[in-house]
C-alpha positions as CSV (number, residue, x, y, z in Angstrom):
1,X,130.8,81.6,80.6
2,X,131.0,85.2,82.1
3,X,134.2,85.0,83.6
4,X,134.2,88.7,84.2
5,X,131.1,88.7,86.1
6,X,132.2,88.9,89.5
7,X,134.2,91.9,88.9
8,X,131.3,93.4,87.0
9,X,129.3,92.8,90.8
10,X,132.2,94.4,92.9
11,X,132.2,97.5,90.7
12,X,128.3,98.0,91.6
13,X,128.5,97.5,95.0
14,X,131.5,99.7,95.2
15,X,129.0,102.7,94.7
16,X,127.6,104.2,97.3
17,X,124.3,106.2,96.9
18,X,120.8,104.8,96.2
19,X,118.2,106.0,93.8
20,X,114.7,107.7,93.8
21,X,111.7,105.9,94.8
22,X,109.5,107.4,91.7
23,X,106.6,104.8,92.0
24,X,105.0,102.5,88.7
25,X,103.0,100.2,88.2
26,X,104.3,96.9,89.4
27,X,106.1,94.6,87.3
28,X,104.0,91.8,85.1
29,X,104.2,88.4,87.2
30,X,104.6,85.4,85.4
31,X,102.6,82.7,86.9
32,X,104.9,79.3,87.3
33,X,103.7,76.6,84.7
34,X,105.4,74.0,85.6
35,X,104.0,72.0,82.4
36,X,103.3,73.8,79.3
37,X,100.1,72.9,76.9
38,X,100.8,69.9,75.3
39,X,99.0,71.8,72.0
40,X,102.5,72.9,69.9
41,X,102.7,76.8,69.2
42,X,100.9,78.3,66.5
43,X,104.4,79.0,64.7
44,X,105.5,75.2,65.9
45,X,103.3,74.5,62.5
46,X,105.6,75.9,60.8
47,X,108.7,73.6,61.9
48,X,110.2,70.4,60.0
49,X,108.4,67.0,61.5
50,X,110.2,65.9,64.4
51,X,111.9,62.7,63.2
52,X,110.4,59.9,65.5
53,X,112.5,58.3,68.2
54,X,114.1,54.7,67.7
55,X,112.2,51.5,69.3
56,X,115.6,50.6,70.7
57,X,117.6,53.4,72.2
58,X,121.1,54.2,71.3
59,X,123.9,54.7,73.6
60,X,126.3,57.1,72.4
61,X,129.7,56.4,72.3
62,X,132.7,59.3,71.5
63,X,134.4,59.5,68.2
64,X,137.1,62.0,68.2
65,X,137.1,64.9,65.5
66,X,140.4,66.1,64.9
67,X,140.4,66.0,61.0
68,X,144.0,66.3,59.2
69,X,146.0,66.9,62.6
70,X,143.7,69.7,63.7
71,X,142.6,69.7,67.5
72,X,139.4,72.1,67.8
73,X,138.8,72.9,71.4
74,X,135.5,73.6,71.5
75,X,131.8,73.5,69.3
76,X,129.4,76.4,68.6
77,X,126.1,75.6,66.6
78,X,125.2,79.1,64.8
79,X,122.4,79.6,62.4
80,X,123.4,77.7,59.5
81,X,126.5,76.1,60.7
82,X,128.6,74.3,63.2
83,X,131.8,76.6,64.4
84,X,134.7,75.2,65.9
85,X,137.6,77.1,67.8
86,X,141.0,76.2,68.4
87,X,142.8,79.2,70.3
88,X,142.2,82.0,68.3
89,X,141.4,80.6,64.7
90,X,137.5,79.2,64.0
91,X,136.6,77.1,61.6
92,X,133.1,75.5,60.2
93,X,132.4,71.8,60.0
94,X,132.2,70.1,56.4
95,X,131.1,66.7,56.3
96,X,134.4,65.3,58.0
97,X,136.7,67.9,57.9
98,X,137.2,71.8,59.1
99,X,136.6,74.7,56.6
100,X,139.1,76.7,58.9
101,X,138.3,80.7,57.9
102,X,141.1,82.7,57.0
103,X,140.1,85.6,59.2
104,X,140.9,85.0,63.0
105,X,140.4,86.9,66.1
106,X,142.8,89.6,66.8
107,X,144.5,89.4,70.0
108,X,144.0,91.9,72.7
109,X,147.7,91.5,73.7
110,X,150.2,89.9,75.2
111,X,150.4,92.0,78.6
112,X,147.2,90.9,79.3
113,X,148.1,87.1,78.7
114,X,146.8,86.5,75.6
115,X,143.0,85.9,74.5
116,X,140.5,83.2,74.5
117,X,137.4,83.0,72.6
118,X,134.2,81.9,75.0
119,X,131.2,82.1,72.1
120,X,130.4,81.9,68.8
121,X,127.1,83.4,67.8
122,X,125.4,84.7,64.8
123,X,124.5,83.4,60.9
124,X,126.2,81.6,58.6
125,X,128.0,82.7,56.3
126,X,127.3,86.6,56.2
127,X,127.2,87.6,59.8
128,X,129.5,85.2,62.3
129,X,129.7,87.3,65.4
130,X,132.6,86.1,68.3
131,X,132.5,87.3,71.7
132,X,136.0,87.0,73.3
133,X,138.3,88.4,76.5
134,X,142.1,88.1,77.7
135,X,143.2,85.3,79.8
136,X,144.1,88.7,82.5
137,X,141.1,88.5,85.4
138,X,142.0,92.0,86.4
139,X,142.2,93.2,82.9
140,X,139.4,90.9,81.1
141,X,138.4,93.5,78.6
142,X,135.6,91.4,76.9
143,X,135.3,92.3,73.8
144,X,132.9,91.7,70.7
145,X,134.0,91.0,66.9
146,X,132.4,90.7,63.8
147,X,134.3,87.8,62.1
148,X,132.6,88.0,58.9
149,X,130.2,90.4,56.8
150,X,130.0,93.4,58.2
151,X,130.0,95.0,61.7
152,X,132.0,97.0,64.1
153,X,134.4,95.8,66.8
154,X,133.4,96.8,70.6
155,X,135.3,96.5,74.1
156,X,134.2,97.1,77.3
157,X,136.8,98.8,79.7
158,X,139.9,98.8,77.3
159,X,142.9,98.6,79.3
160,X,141.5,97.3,82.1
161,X,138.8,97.2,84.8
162,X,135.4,96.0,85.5
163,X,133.8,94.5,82.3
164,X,131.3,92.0,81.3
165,X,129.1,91.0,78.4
166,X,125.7,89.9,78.6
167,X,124.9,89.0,75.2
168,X,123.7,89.7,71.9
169,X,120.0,90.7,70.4
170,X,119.2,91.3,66.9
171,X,116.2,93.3,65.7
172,X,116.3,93.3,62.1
173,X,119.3,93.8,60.0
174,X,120.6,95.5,63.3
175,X,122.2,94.1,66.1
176,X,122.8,94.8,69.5
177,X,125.2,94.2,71.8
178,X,124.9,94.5,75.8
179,X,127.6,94.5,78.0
180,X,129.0,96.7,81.4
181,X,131.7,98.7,82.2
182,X,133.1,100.2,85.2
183,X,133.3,104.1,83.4
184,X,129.8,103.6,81.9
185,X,127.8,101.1,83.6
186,X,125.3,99.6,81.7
187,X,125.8,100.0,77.7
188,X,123.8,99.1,74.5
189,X,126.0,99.2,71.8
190,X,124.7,98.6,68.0
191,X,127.6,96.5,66.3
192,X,125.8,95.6,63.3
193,X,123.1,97.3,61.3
194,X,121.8,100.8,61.2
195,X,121.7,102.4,64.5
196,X,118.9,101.6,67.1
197,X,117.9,102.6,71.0
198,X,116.4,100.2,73.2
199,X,116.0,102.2,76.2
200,X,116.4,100.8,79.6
201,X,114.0,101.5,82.0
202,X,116.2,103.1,85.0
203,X,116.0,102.1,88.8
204,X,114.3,105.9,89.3
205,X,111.5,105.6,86.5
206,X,110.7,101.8,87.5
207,X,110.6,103.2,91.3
208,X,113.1,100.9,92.7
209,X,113.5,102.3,96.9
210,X,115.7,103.7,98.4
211,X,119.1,101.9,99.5
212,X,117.7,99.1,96.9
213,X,120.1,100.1,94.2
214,X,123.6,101.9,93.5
215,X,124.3,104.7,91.6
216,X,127.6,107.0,91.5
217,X,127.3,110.2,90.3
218,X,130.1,110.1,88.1
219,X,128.2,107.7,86.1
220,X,124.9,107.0,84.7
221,X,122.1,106.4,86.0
222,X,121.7,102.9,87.2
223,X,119.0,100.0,85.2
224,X,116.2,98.6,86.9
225,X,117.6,95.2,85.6
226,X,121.3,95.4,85.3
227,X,121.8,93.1,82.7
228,X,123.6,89.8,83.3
229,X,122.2,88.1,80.1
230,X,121.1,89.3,77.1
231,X,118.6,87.8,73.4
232,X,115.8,87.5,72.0
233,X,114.3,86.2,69.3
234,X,114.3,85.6,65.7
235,X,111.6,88.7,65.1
236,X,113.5,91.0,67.1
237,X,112.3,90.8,70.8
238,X,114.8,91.6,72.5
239,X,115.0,91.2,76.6
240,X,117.3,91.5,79.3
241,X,117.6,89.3,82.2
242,X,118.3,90.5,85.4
243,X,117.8,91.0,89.5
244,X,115.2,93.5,89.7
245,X,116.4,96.2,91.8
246,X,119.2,94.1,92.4
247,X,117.6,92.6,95.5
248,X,114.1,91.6,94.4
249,X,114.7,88.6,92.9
250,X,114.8,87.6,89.0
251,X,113.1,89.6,86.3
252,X,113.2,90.1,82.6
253,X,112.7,93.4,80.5
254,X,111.5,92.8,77.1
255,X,111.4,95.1,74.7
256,X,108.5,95.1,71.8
257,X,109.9,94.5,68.5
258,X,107.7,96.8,67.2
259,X,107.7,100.1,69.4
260,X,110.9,99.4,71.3
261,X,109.2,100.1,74.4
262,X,110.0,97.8,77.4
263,X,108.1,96.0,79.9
264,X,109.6,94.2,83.1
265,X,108.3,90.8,83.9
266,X,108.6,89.7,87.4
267,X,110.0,86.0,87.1
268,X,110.2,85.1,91.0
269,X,107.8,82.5,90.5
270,X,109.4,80.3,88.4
271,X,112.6,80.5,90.7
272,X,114.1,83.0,93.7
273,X,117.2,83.3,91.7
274,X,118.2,82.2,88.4
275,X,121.9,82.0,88.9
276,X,124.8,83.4,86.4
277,X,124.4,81.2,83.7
278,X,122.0,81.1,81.0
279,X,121.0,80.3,77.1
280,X,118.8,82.4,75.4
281,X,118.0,79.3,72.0
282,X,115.9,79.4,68.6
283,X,112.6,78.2,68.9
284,X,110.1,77.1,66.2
285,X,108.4,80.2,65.5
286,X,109.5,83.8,64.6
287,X,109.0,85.5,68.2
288,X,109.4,82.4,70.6
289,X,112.6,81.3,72.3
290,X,114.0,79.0,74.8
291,X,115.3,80.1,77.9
292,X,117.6,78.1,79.8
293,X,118.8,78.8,82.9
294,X,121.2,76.6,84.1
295,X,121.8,77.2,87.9
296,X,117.7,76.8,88.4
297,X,117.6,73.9,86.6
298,X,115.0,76.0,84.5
299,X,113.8,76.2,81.0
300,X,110.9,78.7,80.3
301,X,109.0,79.1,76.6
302,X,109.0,82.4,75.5
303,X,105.6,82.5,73.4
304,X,102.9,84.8,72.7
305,X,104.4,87.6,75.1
306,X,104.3,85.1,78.0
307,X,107.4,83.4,79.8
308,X,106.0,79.2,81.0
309,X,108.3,76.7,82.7
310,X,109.0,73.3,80.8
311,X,108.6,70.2,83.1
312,X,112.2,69.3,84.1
313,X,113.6,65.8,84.2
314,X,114.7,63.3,87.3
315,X,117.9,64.6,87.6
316,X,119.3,68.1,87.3
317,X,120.1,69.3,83.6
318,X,123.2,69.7,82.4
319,X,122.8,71.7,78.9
320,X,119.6,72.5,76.8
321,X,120.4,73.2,73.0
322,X,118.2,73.9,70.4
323,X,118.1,72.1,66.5
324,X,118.4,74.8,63.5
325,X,115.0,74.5,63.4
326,X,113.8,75.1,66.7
327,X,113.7,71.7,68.4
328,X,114.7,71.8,71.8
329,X,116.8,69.2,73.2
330,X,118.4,68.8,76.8
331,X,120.5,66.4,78.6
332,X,120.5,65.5,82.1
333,X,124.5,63.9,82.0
334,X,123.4,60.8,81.2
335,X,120.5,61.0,78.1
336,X,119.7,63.5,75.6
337,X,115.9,63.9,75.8
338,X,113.5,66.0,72.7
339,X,110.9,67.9,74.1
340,X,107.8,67.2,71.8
341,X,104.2,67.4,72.8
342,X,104.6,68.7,76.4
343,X,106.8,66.4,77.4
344,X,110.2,65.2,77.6
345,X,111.2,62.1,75.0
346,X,114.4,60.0,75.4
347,X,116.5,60.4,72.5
348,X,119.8,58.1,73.6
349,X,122.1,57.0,76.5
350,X,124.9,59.6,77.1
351,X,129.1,57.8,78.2
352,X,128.1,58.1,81.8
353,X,132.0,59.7,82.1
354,X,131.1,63.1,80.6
355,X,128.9,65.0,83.0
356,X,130.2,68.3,82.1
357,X,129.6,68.6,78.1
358,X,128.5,71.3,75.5
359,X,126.1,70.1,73.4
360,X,124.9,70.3,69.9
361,X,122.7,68.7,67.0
362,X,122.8,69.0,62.7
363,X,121.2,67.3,60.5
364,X,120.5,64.4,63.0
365,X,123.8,64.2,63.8
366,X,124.6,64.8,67.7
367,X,128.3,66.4,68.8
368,X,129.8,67.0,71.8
369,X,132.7,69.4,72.9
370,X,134.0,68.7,76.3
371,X,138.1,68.7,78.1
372,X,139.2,71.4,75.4
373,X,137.7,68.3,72.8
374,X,135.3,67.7,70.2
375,X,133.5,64.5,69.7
376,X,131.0,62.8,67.2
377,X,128.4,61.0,69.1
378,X,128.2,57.2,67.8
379,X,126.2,54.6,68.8
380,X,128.5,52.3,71.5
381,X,128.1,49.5,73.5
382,X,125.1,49.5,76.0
383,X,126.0,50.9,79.2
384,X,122.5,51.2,80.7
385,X,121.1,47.8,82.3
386,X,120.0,45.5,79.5
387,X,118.7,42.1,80.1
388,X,121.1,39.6,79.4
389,X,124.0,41.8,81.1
390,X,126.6,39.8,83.4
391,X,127.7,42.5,85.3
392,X,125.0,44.5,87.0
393,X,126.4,47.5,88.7
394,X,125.4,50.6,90.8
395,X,126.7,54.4,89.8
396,X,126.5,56.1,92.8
397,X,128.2,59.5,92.1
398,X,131.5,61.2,91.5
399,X,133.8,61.4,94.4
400,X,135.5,64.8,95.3
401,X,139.2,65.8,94.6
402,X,139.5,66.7,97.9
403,X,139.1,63.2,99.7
404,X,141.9,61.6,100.6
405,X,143.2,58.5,98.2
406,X,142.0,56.2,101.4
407,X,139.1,58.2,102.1
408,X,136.5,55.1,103.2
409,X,132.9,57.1,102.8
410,X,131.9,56.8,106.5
411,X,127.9,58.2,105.7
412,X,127.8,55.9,102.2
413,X,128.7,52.9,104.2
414,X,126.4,53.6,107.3
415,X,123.8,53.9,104.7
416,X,124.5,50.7,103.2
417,X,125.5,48.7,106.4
418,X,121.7,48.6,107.5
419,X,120.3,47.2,103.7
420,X,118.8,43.7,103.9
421,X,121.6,42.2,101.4
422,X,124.5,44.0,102.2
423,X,126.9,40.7,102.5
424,X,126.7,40.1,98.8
425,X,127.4,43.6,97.5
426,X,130.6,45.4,97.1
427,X,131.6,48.9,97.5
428,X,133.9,50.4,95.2
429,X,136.0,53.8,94.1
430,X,137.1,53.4,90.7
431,X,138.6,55.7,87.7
432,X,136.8,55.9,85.1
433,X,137.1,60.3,83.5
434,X,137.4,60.7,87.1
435,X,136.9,59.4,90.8
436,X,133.8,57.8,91.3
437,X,131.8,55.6,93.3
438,X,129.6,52.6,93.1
439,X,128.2,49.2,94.0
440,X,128.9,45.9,92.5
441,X,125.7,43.8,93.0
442,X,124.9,40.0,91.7
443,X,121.7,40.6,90.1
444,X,119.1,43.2,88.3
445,X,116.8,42.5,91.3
446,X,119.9,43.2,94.3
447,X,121.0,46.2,92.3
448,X,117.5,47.5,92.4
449,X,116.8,46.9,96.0
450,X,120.2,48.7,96.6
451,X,118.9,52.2,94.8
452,X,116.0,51.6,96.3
453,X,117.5,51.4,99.8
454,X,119.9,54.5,98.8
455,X,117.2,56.8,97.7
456,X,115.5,56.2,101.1
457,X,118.1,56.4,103.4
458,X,120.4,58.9,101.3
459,X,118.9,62.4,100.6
460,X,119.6,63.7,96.9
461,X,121.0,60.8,95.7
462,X,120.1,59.7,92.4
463,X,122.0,56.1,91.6
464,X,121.6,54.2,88.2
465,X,122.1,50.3,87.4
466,X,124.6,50.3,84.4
467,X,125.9,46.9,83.0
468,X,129.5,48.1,83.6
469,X,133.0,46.1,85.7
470,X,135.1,48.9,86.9
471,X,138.8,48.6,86.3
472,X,141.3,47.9,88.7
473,X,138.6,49.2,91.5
474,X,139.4,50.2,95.1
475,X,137.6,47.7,97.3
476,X,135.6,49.2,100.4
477,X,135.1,47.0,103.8
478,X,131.4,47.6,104.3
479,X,132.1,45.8,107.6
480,X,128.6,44.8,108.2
481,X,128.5,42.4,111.1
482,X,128.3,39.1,111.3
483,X,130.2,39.0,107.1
């Protein structure tokens, strides 16, 4: 999402000095959970009744939505609303068609290549907020704009530089707006609202050492947490999310709602780093919130001034979006699962093409916006394993660009040389959204010996029987001996 956040890293370690060693009381340390309580919140009480999940589960298929010729590139669910973009114009979802708005995004310019919008955030209909750069990665300039009610327009580094934004926090009617430059450094800007401070605790007054941070004279001081992402929740806790002291690992400074004084929670035991991309989603209750952290394959509850970790799923997930009511959902690539009751429920079967996807949910209705596309997500034909299928088959994974159109997976087929029944399988590339690979196999019971055998022999691997016939596949000689 932050496509500016590399430069944002080169401009700090461009500096050169380091700051004071003042000590402080250590950071709070959030214990890992890796399973929350099963008992909901006290503000889960509050929520709609989760509706309850079919007996037989759906596999979603895509439906295009491109009402009356339009082609909206990409889906935002905002409190109250779904937004769509296409280029510079956003629009909100009606039933089946666009309510396109007649304000758009002005554009920061043609010598910078133009603009693209990357988020839509805020409420519907009185305070739509867009967050948006230029299509120039020496000149980003990311920028903030109220698209409707009122609010004032920001940029980081105009005309060029280091820049980044890390989000968007509202306490109250106020809201603020956190982002980097390479003049100011670290910036809290209020863009909506009457005026507010939410002070950062600096690297000198947390007692970061010596040589742990940067800091340039010409500028101010530098954070403790230098923030990458930035929310908070609906009652106005806001928090920052950061590497504490840039080198100690991942931390988070919240801020009260009511005092506006901070406190830094040490997250290193949930993971040693949290990566560069992250979700900060409505929850159930007035001060709770989801926090998703993509690279960790992470999702902590925010609730009762405490950060916990969610139990994750078998494979890695992929997205983690939130109903307008609070329900999380998440999807591992190939289901949506609710979380309910401590633990993770399968919704429905995702197109097992569309592993890299932006989810969203409204009114029980599920969308998808992936390859500059939105899509309605209808129930399809199965493509999991059901009984009575006549064409068992083995997903193994995708297959890298970068391998040759004859490439014959030399460690794939060593693996699969030494399993008991390998004269009546069949290796295969095929196209299907992409390269990929997989394993014909005569029955349920060879095509679960075969993921058996992989997962043993194969480390990582994660294969699924689908009820699937590739088209037009590329055969593979497994060459096993005696065939």
């Amino acid at each position: 999402m932050k496509t500016t956040l590399s430069l944002c890293l080169l401009a700090l370690a461009a500096s050169s000095a380091a700051c004071g060693n003042k000590t402080t009381p250590a950071p709070e340390k959030e214990q890992p959970t890796a399973v929350p309580s099963a008992a909901p919140s006290p503000s889960a009480s509050s929520a709609s009744p989760l509706p309850t999940a079919p007996k037989e589960i759906p596999t979603f298929a895509l439906e295009a939505f491109a009402p009356s010729g339009s082609h909206p590139r990409e889906l935002f669910a905002i409190e109250g609303a779904l937004m769509v973009v296409d280029e510079l114009r956003i629009g909100r979802i009606v039933d089946d068609r666009i309510e396109w708005l007649d304000k758009t995004v002005p554009d920061l310019g043609l010598a910078v290549g133009g603009s693209r919008i990357y988020s839509v955030q805020g409420r519907w209909p009185d305070a739509v907020d867009v967050l948006y750069a230029s299509n120039n990665g020496r000149a980003p300039m990311p920028s903030y704009y109220p698209l409707t009610g009122k609010g004032t327009d920001f940029t980081f580094q105009p005309g060029g530089g280091a820049g980044s934004i890390a989000g968007l926090g509202r306490v109250g009617e106020s809201l603020l707006l956190a982002g980097y430059s390479g003049e100011n450094g670290d910036q809290f800007v209020t863009v909506r609202g009457p005026a507010i401070i939410r002070a950062r605790q600096t690297a000198a007054q947390f007692g970061c050492k010596e040589g742990e941070v940067y800091k340039d004279e010409y500028r101010p001081p530098p954070s403790a947490i230098s923030p990458l992402w930035f929310g908070g929740t609906r009652a106005g806790t806001v928090m920052s999310y950061g590497s504490l002291c840039q080198k100690r690992g991942p931390a988070m400074e919240v801020w009260d709602k009511a005092t506006g004084k901070s406190r830094i929670v040490d997250l290193s035991g949930f993971a040693k780093d949290m990566g560069y991309r992250m979700k900060f989603l409505r929850a159930p209750g007035e001060d709770e919130a989801w926090v998703f952290a993509k690279d960790a394959n992470l999702i902590l509850h925010y609730v009762s001034d405490k950060f916990e970790a969610l139990p994750t799923l078998e494979r890695p997930f992929t997205d983690a979006f939130a109903s307008q009511t609070g329900e999380l959902y998440a999807s591992d690539g190939w289901s949506i699962q609710r979380f309910e009751q401590g633990k993770w429920t399968l919704v429905a079967h995702l197109p097992f093409i569309y592993k890299s996807s932006s989810l969203a949910v409204d009114k029980g209705q599920f969308w998808m916006s992936s390859a500059s596309s939105v899509y309605k997500l209808k129930e399809g034909p199965k493509v999991m394993y059901h009984e009575g299928c006549a064409t068992p088959f083995v997903f193994l994974y995708d297959v890298s660009l970068d391998n040759a159109k004859d490439f014959t997976f030399p460690s794939t087929r060593k693996a699969l040389a030494t399993f008991p029944g390998a004269a009546e399988i069949s290796l295969m590339e095929f196209h299907e959204g992409g390269r990929r690979l997989g394993i014909k196999v005569p029955s349920k019971e060879a095509g679960e010996a075969v993921i058996a055998h992989v997962k043993a022999t194969m480390k990582d691997e994660r294969p699924v029987l689908l009820c699937y016939e590739p088209r037009e596949p590329r055969k593979i000689d497994l060459k096993v001996a005696g065939r």
